[in-house]
C-alpha positions in Angstrom: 55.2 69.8 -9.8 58.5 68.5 -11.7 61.2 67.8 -10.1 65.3 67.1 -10.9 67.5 64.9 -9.0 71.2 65.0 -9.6 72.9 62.5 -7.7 75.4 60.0 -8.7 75.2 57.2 -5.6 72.5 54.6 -7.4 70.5 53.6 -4.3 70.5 57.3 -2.7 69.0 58.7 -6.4 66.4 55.4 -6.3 65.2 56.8 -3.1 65.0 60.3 -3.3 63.0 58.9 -6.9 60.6 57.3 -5.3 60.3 59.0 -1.9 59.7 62.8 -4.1 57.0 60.1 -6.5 55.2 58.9 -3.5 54.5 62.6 -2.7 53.6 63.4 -5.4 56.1 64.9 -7.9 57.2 63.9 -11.6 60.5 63.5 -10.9 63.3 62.6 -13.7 66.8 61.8 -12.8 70.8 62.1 -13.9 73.6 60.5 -12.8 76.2 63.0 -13.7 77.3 66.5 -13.7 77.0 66.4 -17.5 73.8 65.1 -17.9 72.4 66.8 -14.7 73.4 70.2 -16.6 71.4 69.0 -19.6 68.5 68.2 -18.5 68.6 71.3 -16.0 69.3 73.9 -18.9 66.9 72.3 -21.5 63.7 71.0 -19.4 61.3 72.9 -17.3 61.3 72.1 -13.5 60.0 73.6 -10.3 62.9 72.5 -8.1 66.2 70.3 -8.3 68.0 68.6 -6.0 72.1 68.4 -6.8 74.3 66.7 -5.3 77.9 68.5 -5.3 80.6 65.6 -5.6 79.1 64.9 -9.2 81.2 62.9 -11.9 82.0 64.3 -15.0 81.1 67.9 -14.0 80.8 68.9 -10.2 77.9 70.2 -8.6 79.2 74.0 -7.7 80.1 74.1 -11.6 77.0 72.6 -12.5 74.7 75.5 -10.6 77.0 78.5 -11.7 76.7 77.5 -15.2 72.8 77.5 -14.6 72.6 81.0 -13.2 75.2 82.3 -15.8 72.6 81.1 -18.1 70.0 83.1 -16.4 68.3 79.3 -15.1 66.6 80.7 -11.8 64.9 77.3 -10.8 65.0 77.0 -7.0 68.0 74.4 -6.0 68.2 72.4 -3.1 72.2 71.1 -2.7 73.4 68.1 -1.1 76.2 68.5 0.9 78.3 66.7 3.8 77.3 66.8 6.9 80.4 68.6 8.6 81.3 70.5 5.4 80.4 74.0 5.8 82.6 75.0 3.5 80.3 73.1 0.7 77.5 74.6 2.3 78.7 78.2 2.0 80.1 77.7 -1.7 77.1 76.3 -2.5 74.8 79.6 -1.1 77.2 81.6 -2.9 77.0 79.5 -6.1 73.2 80.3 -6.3 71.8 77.4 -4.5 68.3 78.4 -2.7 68.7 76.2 0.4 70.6 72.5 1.9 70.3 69.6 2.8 73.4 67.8 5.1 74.0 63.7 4.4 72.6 61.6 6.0 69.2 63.4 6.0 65.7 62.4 6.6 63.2 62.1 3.6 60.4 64.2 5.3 63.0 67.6 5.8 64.1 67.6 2.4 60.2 67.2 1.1 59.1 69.9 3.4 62.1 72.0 2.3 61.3 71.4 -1.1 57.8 72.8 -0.7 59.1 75.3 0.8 60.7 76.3 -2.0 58.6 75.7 -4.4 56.0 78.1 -3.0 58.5 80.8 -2.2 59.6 81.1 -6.0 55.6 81.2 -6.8 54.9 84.0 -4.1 53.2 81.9 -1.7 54.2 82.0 1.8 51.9 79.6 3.0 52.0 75.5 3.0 48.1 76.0 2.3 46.9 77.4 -1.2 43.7 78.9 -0.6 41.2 79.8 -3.8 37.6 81.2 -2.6 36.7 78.0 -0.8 39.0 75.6 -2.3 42.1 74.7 -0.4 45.1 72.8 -0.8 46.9 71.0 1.7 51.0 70.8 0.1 51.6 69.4 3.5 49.1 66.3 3.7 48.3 66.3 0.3 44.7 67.0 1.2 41.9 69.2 -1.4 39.0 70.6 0.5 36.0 72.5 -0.9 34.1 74.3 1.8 35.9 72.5 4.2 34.9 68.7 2.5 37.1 66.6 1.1 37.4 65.8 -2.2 39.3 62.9 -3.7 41.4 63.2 -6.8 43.7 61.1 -8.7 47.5 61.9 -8.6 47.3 64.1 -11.9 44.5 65.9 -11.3 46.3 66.9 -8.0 49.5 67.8 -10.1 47.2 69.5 -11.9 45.3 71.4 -9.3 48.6 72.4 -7.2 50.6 73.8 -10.3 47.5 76.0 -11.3 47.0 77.2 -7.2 50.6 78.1 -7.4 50.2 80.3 -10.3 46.8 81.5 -9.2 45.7 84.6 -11.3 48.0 83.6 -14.2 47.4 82.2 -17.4 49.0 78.9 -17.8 49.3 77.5 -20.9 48.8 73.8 -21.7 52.5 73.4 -22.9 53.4 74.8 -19.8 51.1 72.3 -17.9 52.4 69.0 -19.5 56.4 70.1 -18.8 55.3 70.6 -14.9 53.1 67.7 -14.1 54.8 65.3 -16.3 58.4 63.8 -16.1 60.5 63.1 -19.0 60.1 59.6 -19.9 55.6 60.0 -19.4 53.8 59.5 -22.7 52.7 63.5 -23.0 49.4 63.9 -24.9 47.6 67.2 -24.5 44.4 66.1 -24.8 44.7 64.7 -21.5 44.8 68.1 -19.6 41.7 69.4 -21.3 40.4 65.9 -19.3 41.9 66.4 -15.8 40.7 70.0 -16.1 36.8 68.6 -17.3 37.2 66.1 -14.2 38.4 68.9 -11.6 35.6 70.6 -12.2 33.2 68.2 -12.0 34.3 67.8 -8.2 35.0 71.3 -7.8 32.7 73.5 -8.9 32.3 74.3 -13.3 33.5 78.0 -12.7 37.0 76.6 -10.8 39.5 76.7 -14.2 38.9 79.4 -16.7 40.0 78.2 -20.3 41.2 81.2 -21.9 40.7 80.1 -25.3 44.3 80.1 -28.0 46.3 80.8 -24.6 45.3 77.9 -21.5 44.3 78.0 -18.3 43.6 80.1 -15.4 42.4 79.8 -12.0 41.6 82.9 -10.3 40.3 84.0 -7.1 36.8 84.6 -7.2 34.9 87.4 -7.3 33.3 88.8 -4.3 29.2 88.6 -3.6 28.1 91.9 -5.0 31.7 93.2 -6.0 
């Protein structure tokens, strides 16, 4: 999953950066209103994080200029701890959910996933296929309740397929999700991390729907 952070205080953007990297995310990052409006309008992401008091362009006017333009990515503001005004204008700006300064890492992760999976239909922190599941809490794949170890893309890879479960993905689609901005992008790779998944998962787990992508569906019932 690819995320944005908008957020003009250096160290807090560093952290967020490398907190939302450790669990897991490609995660690319402005330092402005301008550029956070940019990046938000011409690259594909599953979430953002936006501060309000941006430079340049303020948050409120960054996210109505996203939903004007029909942008319907799932936002997580940042806002002051005592302001509720910021957190109402915010709500009413299009924002999805909050976060109040100073915050802990873990909330706005698990907030995060929370919205990520709400604007992919799934209600639950565990994606379930047949007997594959997906942890998006722990980070943990199991296959008939066994773990199974993969590396950090074939996860990405995994989780942004189980969130789109019975759709067709394509391999465009793939590399803007699991990829951040600045991350060397060759498409042969996925065909790879798809060959890899499963070989620890099981041959029948992706479908490659030839000229179009990818597809992981749930399988078919015994006898069905």
């Amino acid at each position: 999953m690819r995320v944005l952070i908008v957020e003009d205080e250096p160290n807090l953007r560093n952290q967020l950066q490398a907190t939302l990297e450790g669990a897991g995310y490609a995660v690319d990052t402005a330092g402005d209103g301008e550029e956070g409006h940019y990046l938000g309008s011409t690259e594909a992401y599953d979430a953002i994080v936006l501060d309000l008091g941006l430079p340049e362009i303020d948050g409120l006017t960054v996210l109505d200029r996203w939903r004007k333009e029909g942008k319907s990515t799932p936002v997580l503001v940042l806002t002051a701890r005592d302001s509720w005004s910021d957190k109402v204008a915010g709500l009413d700006a299009g924002a999805d959910d909050y976060v109040a300064k100073p915050f802990q890492s873990e909330e706005l992760i698990a907030r995060l996933r929370a919205l990520i999976r709400r604007a992919s239909g799934n209600a639950s922190a565990e994606l379930v296929a047949g007997d594959i599941r997906l942890d998006t809490r722990s980070g943990k794949v199991t296959k008939a309740g066994d773990p199974v170890k993969l590396t950090a893309q074939e996860y990405k890879l995994l989780s942004y397929l189980l969130h789109h479960k019975g759709k067709v993905v394509s391999r465009t689609e793939l590399i803007e999700h699991i990829y951040d901005q600045d991350f060397d992008r060759d498409s042969n790779t996925i065909e790879v991390f798809v060959t890899r998944i499963r070989k620890k998962l099981g041959a029948d787990v992706i479908t490659t729907i030839r000229g179009l992508g990818y597809s992981l569906e749930e399988p078919a019932e015994a006898g069905a």
